[in-house]
C-alpha positions as CSV (number, residue, x, y, z in Angstrom):
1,X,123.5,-24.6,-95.0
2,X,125.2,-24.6,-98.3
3,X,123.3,-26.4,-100.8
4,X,124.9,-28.3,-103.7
5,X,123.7,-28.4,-107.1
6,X,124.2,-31.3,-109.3
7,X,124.6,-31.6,-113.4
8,X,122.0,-34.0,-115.1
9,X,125.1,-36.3,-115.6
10,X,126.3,-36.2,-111.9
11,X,122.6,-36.9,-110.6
12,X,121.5,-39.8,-113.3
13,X,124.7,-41.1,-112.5
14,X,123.5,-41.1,-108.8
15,X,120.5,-42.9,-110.0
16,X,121.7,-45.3,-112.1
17,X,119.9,-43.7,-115.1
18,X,120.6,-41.9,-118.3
19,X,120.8,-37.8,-118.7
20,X,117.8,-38.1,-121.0
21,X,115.8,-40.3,-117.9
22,X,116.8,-37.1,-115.5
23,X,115.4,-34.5,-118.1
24,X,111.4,-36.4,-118.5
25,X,112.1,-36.0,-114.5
26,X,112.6,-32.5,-114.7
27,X,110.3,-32.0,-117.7
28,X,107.5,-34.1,-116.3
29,X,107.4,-31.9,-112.5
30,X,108.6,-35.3,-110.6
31,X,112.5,-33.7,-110.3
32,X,112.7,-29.8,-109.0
33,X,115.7,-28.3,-111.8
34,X,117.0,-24.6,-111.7
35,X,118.3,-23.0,-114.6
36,X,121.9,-21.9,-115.2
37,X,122.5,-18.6,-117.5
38,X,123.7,-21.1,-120.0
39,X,120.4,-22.6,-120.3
40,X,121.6,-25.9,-118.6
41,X,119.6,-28.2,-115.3
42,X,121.1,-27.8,-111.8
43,X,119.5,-30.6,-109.1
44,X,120.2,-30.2,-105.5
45,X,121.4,-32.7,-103.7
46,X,118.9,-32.4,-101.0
47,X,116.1,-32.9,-104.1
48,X,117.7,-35.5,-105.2
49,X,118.1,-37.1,-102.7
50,X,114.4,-37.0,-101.9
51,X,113.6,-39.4,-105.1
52,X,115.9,-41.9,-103.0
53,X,114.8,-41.6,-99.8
54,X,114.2,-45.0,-98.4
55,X,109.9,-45.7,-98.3
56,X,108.0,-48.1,-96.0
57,X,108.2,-51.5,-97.8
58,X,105.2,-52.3,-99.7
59,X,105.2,-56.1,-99.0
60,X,107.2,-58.0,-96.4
61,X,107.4,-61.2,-94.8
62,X,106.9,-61.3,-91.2
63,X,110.1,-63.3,-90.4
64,X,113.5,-61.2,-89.5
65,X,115.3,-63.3,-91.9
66,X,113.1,-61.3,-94.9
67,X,114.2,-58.0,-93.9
68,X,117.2,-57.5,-95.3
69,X,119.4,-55.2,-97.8
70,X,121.1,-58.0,-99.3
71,X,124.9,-58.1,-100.0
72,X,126.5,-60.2,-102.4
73,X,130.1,-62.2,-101.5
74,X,131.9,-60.2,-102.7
75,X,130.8,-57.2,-100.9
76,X,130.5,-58.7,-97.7
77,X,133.7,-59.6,-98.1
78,X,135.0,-56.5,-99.6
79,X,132.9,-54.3,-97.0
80,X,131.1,-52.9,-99.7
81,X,133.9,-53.0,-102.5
82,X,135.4,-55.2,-105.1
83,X,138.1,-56.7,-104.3
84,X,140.8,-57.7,-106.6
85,X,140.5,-61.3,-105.3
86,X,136.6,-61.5,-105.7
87,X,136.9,-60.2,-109.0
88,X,139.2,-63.5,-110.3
89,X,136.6,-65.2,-108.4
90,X,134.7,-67.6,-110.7
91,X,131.6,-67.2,-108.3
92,X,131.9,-63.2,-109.4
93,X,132.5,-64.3,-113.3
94,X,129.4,-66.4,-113.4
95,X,127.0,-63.7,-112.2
96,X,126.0,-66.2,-109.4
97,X,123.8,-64.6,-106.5
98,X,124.8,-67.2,-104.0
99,X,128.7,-68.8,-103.8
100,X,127.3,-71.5,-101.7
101,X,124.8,-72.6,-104.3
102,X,127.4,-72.6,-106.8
103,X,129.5,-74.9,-104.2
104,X,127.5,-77.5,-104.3
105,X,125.9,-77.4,-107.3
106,X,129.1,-76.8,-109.2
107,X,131.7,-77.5,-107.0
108,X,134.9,-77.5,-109.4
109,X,134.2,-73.8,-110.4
110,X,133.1,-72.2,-106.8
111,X,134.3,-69.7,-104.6
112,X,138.1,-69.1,-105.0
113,X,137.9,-70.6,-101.5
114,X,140.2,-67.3,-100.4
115,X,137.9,-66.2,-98.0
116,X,136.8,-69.8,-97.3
117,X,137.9,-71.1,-93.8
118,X,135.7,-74.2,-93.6
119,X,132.8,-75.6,-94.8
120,X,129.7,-73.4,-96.3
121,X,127.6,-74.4,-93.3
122,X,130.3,-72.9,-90.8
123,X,130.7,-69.2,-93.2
124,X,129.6,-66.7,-91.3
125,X,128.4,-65.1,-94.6
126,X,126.7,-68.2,-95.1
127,X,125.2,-67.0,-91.6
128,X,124.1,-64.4,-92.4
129,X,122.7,-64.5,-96.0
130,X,121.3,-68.1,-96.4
131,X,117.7,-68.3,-94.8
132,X,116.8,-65.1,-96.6
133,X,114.3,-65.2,-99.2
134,X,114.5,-63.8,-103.0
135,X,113.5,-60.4,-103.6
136,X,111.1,-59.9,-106.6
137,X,111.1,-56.0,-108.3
138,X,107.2,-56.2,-110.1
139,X,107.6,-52.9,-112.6
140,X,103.9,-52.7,-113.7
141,X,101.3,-49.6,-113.6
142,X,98.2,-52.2,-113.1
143,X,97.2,-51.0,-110.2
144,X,94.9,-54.4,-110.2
145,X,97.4,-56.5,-110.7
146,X,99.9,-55.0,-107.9
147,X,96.7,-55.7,-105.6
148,X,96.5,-59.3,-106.5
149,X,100.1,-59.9,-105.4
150,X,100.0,-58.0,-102.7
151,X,97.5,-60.4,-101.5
152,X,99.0,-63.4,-102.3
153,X,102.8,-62.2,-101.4
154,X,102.3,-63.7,-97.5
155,X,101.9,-67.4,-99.3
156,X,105.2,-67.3,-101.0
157,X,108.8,-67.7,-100.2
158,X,109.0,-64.1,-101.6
159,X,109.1,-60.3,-100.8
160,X,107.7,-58.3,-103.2
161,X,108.1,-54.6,-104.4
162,X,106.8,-52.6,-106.5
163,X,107.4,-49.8,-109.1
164,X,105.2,-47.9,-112.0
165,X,107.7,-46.3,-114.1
166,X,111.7,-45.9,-114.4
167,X,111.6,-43.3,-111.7
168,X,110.3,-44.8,-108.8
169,X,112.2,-48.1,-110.0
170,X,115.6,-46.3,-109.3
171,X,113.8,-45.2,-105.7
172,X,112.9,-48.7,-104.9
173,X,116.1,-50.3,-106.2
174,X,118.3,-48.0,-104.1
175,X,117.1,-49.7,-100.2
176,X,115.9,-52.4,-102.1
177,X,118.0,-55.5,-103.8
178,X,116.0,-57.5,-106.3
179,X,116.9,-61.3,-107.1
180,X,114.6,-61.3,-110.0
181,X,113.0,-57.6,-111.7
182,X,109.9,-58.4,-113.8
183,X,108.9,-56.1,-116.3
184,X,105.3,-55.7,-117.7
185,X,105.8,-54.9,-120.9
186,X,101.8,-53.4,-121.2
187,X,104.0,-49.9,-120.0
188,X,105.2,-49.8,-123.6
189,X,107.7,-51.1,-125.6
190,X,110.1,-48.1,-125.1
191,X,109.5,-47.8,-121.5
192,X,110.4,-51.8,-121.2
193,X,113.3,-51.5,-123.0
194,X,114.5,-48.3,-120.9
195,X,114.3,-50.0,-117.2
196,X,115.1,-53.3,-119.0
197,X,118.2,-51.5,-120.2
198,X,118.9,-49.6,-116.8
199,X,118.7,-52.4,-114.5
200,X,121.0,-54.6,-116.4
201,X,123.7,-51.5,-116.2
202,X,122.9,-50.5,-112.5
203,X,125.9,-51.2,-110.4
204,X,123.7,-51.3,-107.3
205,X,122.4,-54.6,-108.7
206,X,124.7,-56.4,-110.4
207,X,123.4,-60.0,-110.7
208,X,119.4,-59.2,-111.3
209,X,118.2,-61.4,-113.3
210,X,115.5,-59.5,-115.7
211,X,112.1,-61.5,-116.3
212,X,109.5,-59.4,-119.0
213,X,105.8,-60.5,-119.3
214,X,103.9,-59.6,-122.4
215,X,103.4,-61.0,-125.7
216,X,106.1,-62.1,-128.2
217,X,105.2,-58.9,-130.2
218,X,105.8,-56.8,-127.1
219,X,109.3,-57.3,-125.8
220,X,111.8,-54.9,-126.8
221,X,114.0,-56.6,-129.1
222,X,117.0,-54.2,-128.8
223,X,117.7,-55.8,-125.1
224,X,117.3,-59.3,-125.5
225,X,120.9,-60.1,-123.8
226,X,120.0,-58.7,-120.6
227,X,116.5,-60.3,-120.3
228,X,116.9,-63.8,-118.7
229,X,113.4,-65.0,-119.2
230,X,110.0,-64.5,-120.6
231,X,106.4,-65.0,-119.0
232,X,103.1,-64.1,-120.9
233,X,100.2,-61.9,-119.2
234,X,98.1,-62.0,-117.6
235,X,100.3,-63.6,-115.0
236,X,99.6,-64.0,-111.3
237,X,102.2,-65.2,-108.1
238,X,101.8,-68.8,-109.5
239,X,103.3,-67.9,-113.1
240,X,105.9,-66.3,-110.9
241,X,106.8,-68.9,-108.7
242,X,106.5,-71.2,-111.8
243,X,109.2,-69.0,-114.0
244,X,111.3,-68.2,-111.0
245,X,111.6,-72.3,-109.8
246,X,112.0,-73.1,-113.4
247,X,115.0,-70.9,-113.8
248,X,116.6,-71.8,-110.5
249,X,115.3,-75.2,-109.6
250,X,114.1,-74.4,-105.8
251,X,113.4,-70.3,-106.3
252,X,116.8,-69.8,-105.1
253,X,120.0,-69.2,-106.9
């Protein structure tokens, strides 16, 4: 079998990451890279695709309605794609995660009603999507800390995943669709402001909302637009629940 080989481009591209992210990969032994005679990195697709390969779940509800790859509206709609009506939509223009939500809450700038044949209750998107609970991305290397949620995840309306480092965020991220990504800024300011930067621009997640826990000295500064809130550490699944029904009224928006 032929194998193809990918630029540094092509495969953070892939990833929804930058060059630079692909090249620690390499650098750091967690990406396989051949050389060209030029001096440049070659990925295999068949490597690549290794670093997002789908992995058991760490933390799920027992419930079918929790297992889910969640789709937005406008993809459900769009089978995957944007389409030109979604995107005048003012559901789509608000970021919102849930048209229905927006339909009652702020019923004079919903869904463009389009793809609306009667009420929310009767949507077979609605269906589908509306007993499923928010997905929390925990980006931390406390290995303590990712133990005490574990244990508590079962009590919450949540599912939890977890990543240590940009890399095995862009795994996770790729079976799995966050609500809410909260970043422990203890990894560094750089390193916070790298995923903080990355999940904002990932396509594969376009309405995330960004939470970073720290100290006031420790947020990266550069990103402040695409963080949505702040919690302080040490925080457990209560300051979560507390942050995420603060921000969204019920914990889902």
């Amino acid at each position: 079998m032929q194998v193809r080989y990918l630029t540094t481009g092509q495969a953070a591209s892939r990833c929804s990451v930058s060059p630079d992210t692909v090249l620690k990969w390499i650098r750091a032994g967690l990406l396989p890279a051949r050389r060209t005679a030029g001096g440049h990195h070659r990925i295999s697709e068949r490597d690549l695709d290794l670093v997002l390969r789908p992995r058991e779940p760490v933390c799920e509800r027992p419930t079918g309605s929790a297992r889910r790859q969640y789709r937005y509206c406008w993809e459900y709609n769009g089978n995957g794609r944007l389409l030109d009506a979604c995107a005048t939509c003012s559901v789509y223009q608000m970021r919102a995660q849930r048209c229905y939500e927006v339909a009652r809450l702020v019923p004079d700038a919903g869904p463009s009603q389009k793809f609306c044949k009667t009420t929310c209750e009767d949507c077979d998107y609605y269906q589908l999507v509306h007993e499923q609970t928010v997905n929390i991305l925990v980006i931390t290397d406390n290995a303590e800390l990712v133990r005490e949620l574990r244990s508590k995840a079962g009590s919450t309306p949540y599912n939890l995943e977890f990543a240590d480092c940009e890399y095995t965020c862009s795994a996770v991220v790729s079976r799995f669709r966050p609500d809410f990504a909260i970043i422990d800024c203890a990894l560094g300011r750089q390193v916070s402001r790298d995923i903080t930067y990355h999940l904002g621009q990932d396509p594969r997640i376009p309405f995330v909302r960004v939470i970073l826990a720290g100290s006031e000295d420790e947020f990266p500064r550069e990103c402040e637009k695409e963080v949505f809130a702040t919690i302080e550490r040490p925080f457990g699944i209560e300051d979560i629940r507390a942050c995420i029904e603060g921000i969204s009224g019920d914990g889902v928006s």
